[in-house]
C-alpha positions in Angstrom: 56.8 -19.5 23.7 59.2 -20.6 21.1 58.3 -20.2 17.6 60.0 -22.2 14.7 61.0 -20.6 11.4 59.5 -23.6 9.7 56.2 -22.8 11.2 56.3 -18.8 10.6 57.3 -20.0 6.6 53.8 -21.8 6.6 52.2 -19.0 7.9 53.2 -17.1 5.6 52.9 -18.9 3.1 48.8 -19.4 3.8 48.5 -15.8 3.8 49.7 -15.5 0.5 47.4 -18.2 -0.8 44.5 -16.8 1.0 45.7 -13.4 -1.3 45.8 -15.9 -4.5 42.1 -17.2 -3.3 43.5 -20.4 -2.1 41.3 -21.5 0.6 43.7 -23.3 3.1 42.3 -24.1 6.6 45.0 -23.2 9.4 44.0 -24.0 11.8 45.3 -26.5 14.0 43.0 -27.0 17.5 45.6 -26.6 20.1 46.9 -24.1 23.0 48.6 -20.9 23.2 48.6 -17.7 21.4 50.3 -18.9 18.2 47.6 -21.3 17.9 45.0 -18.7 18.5 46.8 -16.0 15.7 46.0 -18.8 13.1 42.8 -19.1 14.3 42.1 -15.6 14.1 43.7 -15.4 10.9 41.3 -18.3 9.2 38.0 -16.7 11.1 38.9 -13.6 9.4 39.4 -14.5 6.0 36.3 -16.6 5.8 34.8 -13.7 7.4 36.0 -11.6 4.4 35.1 -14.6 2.1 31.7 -14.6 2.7 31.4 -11.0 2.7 32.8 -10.9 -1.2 30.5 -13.9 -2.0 27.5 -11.5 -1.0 28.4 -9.1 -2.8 29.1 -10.7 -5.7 25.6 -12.0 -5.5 24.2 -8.6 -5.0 25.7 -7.8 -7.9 24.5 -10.5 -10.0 20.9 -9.9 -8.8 21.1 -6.6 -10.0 22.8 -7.2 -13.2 19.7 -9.3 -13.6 17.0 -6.8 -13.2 18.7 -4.3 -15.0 18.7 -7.2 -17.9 14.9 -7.4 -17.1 14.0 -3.7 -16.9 16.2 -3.2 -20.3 14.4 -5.8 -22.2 11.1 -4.9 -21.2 11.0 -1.4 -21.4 12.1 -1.8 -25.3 8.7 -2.0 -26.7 7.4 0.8 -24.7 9.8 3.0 -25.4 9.8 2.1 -29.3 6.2 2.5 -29.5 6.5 6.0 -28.1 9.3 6.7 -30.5 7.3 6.2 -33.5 4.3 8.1 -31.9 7.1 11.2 -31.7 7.7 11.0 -35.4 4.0 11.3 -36.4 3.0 13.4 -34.1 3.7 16.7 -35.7 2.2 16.0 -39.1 -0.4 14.2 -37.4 -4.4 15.2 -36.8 -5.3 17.4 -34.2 -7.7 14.5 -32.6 -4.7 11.8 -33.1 -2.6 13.8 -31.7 -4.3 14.4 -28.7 -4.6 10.5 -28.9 -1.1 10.1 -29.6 -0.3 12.3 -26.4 -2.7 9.7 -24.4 -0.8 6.8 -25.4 2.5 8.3 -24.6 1.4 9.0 -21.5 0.1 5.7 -20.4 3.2 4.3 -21.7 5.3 6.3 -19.2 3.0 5.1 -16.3 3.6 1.3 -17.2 7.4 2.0 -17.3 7.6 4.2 -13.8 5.7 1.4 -11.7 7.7 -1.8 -13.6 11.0 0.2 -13.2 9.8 1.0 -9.2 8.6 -2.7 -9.1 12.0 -4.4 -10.2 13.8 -1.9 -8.1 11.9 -3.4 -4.7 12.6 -6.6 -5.7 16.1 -6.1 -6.3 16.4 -4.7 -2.6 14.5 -7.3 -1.1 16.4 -10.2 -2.7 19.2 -8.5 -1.8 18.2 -8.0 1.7 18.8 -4.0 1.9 15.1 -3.3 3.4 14.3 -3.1 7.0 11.4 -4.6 8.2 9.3 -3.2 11.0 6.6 -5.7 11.8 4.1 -4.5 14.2 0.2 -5.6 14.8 -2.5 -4.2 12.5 -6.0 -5.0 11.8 -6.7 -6.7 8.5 -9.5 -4.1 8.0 -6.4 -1.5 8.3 -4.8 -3.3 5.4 -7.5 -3.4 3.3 -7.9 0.5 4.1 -4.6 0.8 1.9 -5.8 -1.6 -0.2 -8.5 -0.2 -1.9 -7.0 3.1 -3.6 -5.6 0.5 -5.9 -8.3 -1.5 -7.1 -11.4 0.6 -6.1 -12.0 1.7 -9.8 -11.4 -1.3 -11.2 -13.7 -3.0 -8.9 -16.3 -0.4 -10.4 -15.9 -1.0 -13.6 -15.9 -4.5 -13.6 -18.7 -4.7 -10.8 -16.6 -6.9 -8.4 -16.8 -6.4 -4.9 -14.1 -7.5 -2.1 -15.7 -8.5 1.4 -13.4 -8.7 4.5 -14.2 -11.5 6.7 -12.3 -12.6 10.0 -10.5 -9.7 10.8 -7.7 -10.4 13.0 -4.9 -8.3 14.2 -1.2 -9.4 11.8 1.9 -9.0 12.8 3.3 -7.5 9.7 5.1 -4.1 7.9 2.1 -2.4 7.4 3.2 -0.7 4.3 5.2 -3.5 2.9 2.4 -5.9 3.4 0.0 -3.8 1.6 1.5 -3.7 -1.2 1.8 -7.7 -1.4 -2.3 -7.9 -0.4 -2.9 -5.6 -2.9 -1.0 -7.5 -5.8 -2.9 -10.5 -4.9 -6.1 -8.7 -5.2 -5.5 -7.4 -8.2 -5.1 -11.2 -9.1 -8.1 -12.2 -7.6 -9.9 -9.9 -9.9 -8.3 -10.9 -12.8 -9.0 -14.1 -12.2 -12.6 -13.2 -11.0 -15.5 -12.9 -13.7 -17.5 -9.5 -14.0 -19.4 -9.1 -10.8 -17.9 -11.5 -9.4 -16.6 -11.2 -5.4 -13.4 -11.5 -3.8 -13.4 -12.6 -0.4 -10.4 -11.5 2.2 -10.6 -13.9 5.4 -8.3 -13.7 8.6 -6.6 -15.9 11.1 -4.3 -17.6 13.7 -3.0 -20.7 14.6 0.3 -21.9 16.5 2.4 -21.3 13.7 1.1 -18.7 11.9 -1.1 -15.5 10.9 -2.4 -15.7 7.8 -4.5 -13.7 5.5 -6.4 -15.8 2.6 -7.3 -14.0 -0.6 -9.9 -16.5 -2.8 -11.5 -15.1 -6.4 -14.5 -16.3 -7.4 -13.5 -17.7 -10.7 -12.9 -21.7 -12.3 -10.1 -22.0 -10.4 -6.1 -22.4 -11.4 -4.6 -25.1 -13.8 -1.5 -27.2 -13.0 0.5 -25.1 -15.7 -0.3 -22.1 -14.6 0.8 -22.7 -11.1 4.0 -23.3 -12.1 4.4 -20.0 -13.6 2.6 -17.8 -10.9 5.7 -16.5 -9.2 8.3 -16.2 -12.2 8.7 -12.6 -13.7 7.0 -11.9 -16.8 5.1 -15.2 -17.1 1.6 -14.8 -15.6 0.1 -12.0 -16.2 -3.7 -12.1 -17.5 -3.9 -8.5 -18.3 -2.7 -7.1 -21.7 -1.3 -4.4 -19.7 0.3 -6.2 -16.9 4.7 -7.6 -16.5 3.4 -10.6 -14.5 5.3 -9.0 -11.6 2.5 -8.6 -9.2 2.7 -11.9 -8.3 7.0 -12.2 -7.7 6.7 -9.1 -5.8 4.3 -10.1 -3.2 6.3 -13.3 -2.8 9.3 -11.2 -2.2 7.3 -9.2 0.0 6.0 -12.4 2.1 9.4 -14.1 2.2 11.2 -10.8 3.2 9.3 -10.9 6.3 9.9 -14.7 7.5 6.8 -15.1 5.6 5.6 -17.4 2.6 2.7 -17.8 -0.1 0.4 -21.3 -0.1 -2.4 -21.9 -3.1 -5.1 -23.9 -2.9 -5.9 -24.4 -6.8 -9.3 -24.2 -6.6 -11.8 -25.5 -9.4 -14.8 -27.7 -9.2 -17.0 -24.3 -9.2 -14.6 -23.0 -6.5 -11.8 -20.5 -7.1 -8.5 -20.3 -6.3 -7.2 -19.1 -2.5 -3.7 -17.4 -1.8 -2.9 -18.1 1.5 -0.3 -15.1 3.1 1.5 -17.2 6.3 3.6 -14.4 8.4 5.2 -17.1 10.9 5.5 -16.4 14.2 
């Protein structure tokens, strides 16, 4: 096979615009092996192409929870700041209360800091998944370290229904169920239930999550998976929420909500697609 210097010029050429980010397609669909050096040549810079564009996305996701953790661990970290200075001229009992506050401060900042952190992996798609079938009741199991107390104080209770076997990351997916507990309750008045029901059809698994409160508003349904805006709780990021999503989606899996209202509350319905 003969090969003109005309067409080894335009090769080169190409390969020195693909080095200048010029995005010149090659190839050009017929026999023999020069043919199939350009082809290889294009599949492999698109190939490197995409793998830059991923990383620069990876890199903008993180850029953007560092932004978030930054910004919201200011007032935590301000308020324990001040506590510092007072606290050596300050009253045995406020100190001891000082020492309280400081503490629960660094609590709130370790779980939003781990929080973020997941999220940043799972939008970026560095966690592994390894779905296998579990009981709902099995879920709840892990559940209910998390909200047990709170459950007690306020004198809610949470009553399993259906319980059918998920196909799921067990540990992944209690951690989403348990966010959207916590939600419930929230969103649940003082001995009020929430109510954890099971099931299949042929597209889905699904585990539904309903409070026993007025139900959700148009407004705040728009704001239920967006960092920082929908928490309930003076204590609470409004990360819960974003989280479990991630969670769910992570996992070929999504989020429905039935609003609710009319004396009923609202239902979160966890689809894990089959």
């Amino acid at each position: 096979m003969w090969i003109s210097k005309k067409e080894m010029a335009q090769l080169s050429a190409a390969v020195k615009g693909y080095q200048n980010g010029q995005n010149t397609d090659i190839r050009d669909n017929q026999e023999g092996p020069f043919s199939i050096l350009k082809n290889d040549i294009y599949s492999l810079v698109q190939s490197k192409n995409e793998q830059l564009t991923q990383t620069e996305a990876e890199r903008d996701i993180l850029a953007e929870y560092m932004a978030d953790i930054s910004h919201q661990l200011k007032t935590p970290i301000t308020s324990m700041m001040i506590m510092m200075d007072l606290l050596e001229d300050a009253e045995p009992e406020k100190q001891q209360e000082f020492m309280q506050n400081m503490k629960f401060s660094l609590s709130k900042m370790e779980w939003l800091i781990g929080a973020l952190l997941k999220m940043a992996k799972l939008d970026a798609k560095a966690i592994t998944f390894a779905p296998k079938k579990v009981k709902v009741s099995e879920l709840m199991q892990g559940v209910m370290p998390s909200i047990e107390i709170m459950l007690d104080i306020n004198n809610q209770s949470a009553i399993l229904e259906q319980n059918v076997e998920i196909c799921c990351d067990k540990r992944w997916t209690i951690e989403a169920l348990t966010n959207i507990v916590k939600n419930a309750m929230e969103h649940s008045p003082k001995g009020g239930t929430i109510t954890i029901d099971s099931g299949v059809n042929p597209m889905y698994e699904w585990i539904a999550v309903t409070d026993s409160g007025t139900g959700l508003r148009k407004e705040q349904y728009a704001a239920l998976f967006k960092r920082f805006k929908n928490s309930t709780n003076e204590n609470g990021f409004g990360i819960g929420m974003p989280l479990a999503l991630s969670i769910m989606k992570g996992q070929n899996g999504d989020i429905d909500v039935e609003l609710g209202g009319n004396g009923k509350g609202a239902t979160f319905l966890l689809k894990f697609f089959k």
